[in-house]
C-alpha positions as CSV (number, residue, x, y, z in Angstrom):
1,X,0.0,0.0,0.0
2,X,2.3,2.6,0.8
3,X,4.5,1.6,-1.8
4,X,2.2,2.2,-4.4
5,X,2.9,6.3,-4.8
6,X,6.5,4.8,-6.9
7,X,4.0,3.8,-9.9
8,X,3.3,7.4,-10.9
9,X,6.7,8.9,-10.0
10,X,8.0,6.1,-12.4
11,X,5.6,6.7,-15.2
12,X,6.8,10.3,-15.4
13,X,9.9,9.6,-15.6
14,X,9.5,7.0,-18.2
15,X,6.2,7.1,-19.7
16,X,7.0,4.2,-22.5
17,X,8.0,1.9,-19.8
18,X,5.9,-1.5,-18.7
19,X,5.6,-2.2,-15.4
20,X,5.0,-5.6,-14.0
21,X,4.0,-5.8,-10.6
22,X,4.9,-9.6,-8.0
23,X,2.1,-9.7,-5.2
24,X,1.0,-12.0,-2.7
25,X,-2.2,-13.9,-3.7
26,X,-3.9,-12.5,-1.2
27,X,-4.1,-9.3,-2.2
28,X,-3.8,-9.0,-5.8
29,X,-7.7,-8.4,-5.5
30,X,-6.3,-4.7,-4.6
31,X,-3.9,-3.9,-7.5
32,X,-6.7,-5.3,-10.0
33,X,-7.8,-1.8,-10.8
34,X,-4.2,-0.2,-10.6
35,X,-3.9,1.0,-14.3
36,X,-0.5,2.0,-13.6
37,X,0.6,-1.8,-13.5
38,X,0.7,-3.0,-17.1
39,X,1.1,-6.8,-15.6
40,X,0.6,-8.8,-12.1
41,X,2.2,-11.9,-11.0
42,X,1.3,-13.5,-8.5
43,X,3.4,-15.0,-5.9
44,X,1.8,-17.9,-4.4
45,X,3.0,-17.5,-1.0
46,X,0.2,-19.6,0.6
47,X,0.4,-22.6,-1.1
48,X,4.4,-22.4,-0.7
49,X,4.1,-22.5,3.4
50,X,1.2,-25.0,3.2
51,X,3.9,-27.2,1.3
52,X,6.3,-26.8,3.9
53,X,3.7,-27.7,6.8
54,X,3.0,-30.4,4.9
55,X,6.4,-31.7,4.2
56,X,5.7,-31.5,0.5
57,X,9.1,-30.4,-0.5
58,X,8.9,-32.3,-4.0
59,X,5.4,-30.2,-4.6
60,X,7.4,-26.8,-2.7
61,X,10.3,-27.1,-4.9
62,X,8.2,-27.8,-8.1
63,X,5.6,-24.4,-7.2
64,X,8.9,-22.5,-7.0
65,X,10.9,-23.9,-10.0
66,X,7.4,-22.8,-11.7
67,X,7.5,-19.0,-10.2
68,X,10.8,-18.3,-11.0
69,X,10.2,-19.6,-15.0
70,X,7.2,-17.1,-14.7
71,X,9.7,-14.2,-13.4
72,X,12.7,-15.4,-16.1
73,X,10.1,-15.3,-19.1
74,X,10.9,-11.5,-19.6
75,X,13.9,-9.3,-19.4
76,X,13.8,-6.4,-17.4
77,X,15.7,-2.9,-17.3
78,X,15.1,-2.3,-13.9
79,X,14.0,-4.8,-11.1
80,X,13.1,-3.0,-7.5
81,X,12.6,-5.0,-4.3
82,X,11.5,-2.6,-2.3
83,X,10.5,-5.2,1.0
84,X,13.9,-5.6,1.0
85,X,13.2,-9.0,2.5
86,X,14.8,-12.5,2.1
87,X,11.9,-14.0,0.0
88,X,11.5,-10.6,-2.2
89,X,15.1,-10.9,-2.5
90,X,15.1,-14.4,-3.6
91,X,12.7,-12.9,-6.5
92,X,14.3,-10.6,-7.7
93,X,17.4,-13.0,-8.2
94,X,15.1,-14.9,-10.3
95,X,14.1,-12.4,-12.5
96,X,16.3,-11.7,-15.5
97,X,18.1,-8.2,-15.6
98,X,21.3,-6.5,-15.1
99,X,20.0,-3.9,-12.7
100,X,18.1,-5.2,-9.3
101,X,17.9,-2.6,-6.5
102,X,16.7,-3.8,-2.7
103,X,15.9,-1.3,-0.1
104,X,16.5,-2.1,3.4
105,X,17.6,-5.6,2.5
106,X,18.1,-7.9,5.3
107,X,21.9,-9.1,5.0
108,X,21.5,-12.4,2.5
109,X,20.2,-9.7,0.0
110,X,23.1,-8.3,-0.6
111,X,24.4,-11.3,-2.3
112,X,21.1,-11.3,-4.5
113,X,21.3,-7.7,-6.0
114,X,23.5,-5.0,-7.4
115,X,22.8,-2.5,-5.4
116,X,21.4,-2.0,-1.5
117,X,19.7,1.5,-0.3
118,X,18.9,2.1,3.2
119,X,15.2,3.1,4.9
120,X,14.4,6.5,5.6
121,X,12.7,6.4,8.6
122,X,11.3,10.0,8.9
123,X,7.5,11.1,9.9
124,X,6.2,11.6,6.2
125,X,4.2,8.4,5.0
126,X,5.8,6.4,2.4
127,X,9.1,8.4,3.1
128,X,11.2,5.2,2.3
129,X,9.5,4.9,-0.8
130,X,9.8,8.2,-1.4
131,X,13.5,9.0,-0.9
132,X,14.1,5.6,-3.0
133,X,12.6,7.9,-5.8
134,X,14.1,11.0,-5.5
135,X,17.2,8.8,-5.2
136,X,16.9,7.0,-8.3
137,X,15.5,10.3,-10.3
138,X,12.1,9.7,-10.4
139,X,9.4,12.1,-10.8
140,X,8.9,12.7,-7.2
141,X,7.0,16.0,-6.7
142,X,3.4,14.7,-6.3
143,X,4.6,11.6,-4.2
144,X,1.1,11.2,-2.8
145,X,-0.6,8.0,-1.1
146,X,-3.1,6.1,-4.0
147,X,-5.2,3.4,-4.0
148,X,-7.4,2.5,-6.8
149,X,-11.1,1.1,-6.7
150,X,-12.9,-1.3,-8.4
151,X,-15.8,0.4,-10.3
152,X,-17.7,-2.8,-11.0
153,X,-17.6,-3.8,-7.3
154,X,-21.4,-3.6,-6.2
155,X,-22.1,-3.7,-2.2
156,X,-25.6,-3.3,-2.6
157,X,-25.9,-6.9,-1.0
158,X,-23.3,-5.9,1.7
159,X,-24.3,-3.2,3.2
160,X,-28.0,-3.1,5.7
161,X,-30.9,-1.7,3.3
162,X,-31.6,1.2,6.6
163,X,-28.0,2.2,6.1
164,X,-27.3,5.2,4.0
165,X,-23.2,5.7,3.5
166,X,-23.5,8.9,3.0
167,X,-24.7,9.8,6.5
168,X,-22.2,7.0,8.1
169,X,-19.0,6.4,9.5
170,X,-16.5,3.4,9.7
171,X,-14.2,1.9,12.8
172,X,-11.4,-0.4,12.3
173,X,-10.7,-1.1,15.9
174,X,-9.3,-4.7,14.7
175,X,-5.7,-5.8,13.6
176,X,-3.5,-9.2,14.2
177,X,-1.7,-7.8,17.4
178,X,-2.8,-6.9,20.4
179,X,-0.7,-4.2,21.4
180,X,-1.9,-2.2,18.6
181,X,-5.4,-2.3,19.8
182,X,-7.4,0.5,21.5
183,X,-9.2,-0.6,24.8
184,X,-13.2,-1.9,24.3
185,X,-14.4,0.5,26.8
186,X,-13.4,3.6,24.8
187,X,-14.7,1.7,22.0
188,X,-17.9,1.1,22.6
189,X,-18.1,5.2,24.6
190,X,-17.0,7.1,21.6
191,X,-19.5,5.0,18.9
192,X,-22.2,6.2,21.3
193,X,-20.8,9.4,21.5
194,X,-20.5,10.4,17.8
195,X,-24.0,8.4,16.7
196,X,-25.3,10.9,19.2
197,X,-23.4,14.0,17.8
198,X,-23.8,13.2,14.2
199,X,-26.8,11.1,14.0
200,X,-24.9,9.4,11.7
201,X,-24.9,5.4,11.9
202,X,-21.7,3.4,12.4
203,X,-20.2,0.7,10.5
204,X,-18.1,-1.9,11.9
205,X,-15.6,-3.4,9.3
206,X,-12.9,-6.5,10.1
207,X,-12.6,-9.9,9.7
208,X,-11.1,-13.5,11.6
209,X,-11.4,-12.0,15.0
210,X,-10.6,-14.0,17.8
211,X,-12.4,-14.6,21.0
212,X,-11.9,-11.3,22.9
213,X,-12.5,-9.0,19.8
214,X,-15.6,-10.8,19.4
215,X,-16.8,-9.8,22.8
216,X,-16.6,-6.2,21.2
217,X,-17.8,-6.7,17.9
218,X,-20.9,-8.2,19.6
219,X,-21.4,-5.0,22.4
220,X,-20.9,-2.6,19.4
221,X,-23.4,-4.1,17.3
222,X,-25.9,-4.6,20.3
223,X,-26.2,-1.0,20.6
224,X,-24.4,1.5,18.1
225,X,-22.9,-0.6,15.2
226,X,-24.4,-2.3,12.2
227,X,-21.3,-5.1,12.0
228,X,-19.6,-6.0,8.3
229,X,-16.9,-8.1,10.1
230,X,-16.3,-10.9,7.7
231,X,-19.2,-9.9,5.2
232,X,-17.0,-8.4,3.3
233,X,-14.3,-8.4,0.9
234,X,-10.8,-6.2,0.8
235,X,-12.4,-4.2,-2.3
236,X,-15.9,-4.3,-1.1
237,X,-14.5,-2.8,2.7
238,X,-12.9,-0.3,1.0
239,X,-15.4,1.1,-1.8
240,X,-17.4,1.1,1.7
241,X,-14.7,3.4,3.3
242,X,-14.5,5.6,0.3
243,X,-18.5,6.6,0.4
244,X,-18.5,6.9,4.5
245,X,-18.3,10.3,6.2
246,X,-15.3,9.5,7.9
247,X,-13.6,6.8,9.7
248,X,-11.8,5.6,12.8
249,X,-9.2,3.3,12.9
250,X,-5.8,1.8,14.5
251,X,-3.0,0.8,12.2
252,X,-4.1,-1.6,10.0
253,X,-4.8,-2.0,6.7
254,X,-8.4,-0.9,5.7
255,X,-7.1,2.3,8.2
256,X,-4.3,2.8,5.2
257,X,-6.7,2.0,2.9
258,X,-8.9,4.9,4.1
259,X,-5.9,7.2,3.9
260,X,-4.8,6.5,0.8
261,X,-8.0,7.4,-0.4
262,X,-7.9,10.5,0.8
263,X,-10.9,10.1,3.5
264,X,-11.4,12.1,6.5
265,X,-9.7,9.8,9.0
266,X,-8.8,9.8,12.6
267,X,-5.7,7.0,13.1
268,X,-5.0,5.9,16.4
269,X,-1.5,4.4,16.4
270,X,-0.4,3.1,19.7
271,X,2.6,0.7,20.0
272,X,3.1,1.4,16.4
273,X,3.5,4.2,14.2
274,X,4.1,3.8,10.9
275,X,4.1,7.2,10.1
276,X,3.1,11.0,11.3
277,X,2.6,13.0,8.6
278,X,0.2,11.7,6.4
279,X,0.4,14.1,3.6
280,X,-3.6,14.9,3.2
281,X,-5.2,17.7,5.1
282,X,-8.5,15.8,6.1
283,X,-6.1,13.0,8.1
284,X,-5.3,13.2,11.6
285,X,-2.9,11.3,14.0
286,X,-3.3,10.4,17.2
287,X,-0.7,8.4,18.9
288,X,1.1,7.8,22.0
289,X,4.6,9.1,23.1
290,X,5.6,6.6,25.7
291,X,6.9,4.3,23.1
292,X,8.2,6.1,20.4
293,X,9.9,9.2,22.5
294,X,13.0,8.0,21.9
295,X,13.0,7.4,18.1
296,X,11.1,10.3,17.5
297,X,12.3,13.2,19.8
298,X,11.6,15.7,16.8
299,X,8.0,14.9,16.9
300,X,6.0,17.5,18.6
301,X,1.9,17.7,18.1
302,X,1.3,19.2,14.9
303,X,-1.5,20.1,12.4
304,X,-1.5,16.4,11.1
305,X,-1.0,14.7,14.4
306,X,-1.6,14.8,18.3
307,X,0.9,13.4,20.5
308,X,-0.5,12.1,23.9
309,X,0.3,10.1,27.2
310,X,-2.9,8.7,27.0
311,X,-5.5,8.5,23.8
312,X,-9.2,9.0,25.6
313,X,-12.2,9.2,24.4
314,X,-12.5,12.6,24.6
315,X,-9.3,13.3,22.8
316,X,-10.2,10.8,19.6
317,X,-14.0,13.1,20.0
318,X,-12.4,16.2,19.7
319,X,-10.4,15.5,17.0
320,X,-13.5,13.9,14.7
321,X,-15.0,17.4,15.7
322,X,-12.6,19.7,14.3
323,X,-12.2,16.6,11.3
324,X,-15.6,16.8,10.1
């Protein structure tokens, strides 16, 4: 996702040139209506680690003989790794050019392609991705988040016939670890709080929760939420995001999502923050100091993010305020 801004920049600088995209099979379904990506492989990921688990190393090693004939069938002028990790390595050795740039490989890369660039680590989102670009002359002066949707994606069927999107907002309160998570309580106050305020109705999005975020899917829906939490789709979650008023989230995915659409968005990052300035005006950050105070000493409480002890309710409310 927040690698994504490169396609442009790399179009303007060479606006003949094909670009062929590797992603995981499990989200291809969100580069299908990139028209900036003249070609999408798909890197089977899944069925590589089921082989393994299995102890199907005959059926692993065939799967990846296969991938890297895929990769080899064209010659490239440029090959960029920019996960920079041992497996994205280990595809861009496959693939045939002379030129194969990494950024922030992990050490084995090194061994796999010509040349090695570190991260940039600063507060602007996508600034390694970003500084790759500038490094490498692309066109970098509109370096701005994208995503594109899927026109013929139709949620009619997804979304409650009561529920009008336009007078509706979305919270994302789910991800994989728990550290990242907000606490229910605040949860379940602040829906309550802003249905009141805005009279608007609220949309849960999510999906394979586990036992305890169940307990919170199921208060929010008993009283302020109408629940989408595995009735949908990546695409169909995020053409939902796109026609919302607004939405609230902690960092995950469909939270990027909404900012790379350029939604009014309140992201609550807590024992992780990918990033602090998020380049669009209508985008707010909230996040906690006590964990990032010493990596980012720089990072006062600006126009495009609020640095706090403690998120409350009443902080995250005041924000969606001055937001919407």
């Amino acid at each position: 996702m927040f690698s994504l801004p490169i396609l442009p920049a790399l179009k303007k600088k060479y606006p003949r040139c094909r670009i062929t995209w590797v992603i995981d099979e499990d989200y291809q379904i969100l580069l299908k209506s990139e028209n900036l990506i003249d070609k999408l492989i798909v890197f089977p990921k899944k069925k590589l680690k089921k082989h393994i688990k299995d102890r199907s190393f005959i059926k692993f090693c065939n799967l990846l003989f296969s991938t890297r004939k895929i990769l080899r069938k064209e010659k490239y002028d440029l090959i960029l790794d920019l996960q920079g990790l041992f497996r994205t390595n280990l595809l861009a050795y496959f693939c045939h050019s002379k030129n194969k740039i990494s950024l922030g490989s992990e050490f084995l890369g090194r061994f796999f392609c010509n040349k090695v660039f570190k991260r940039d680590k600063s507060e602007r989102i996508s600034s390694e991705y970003f500084e790759l670009s500038k490094t490498l002359g692309f066109h970098s002066n509109e370096f701005n988040p994208r995503f594109s949707l899927d026109k013929s994606v139709n949620i009619n069927n997804v979304v409650p016939q009561e529920v009008s999107l336009d007078k509706s907002f979305v919270i994302i309160p789910f991800t994989t670890r728990p550290e990242k998570h907000w606490d229910h309580s605040s949860w379940e106050e602040l829906t309550a709080l802003l249905v009141r305020d805005f009279g608007y109705s609220c949309i849960l999005l999510g999906h394979g929760l586990d036992s305890r975020q169940k307990i919170l899917a199921n208060n929010l829906t008993r009283y302020t939420a109408n629940s989408l939490i595995d009735k949908t789709s990546l695409m169909e979650a995020s053409v939902i995001i796109s026609k919302a008023r607004f939405c609230i989230g902690v960092d995950t995915g469909l939270t990027h999502i909404s900012v790379s659409l350029g939604q009014p968005t309140i992201a609550i990052f807590l024992s992780t923050c990918p990033y602090l300035n998020p380049i669009n005006k209508n985008i707010k950050i909230i996040w906690t100091a006590n964990d990032f105070l010493n990596h980012r000493k720089d990072a006062a409480s600006s126009n495009t993010h609020t640095c706090l002890k403690k998120i409350t309710v009443s902080s995250v409310r005041t924000e969606v305020l001055s937001l919407v």
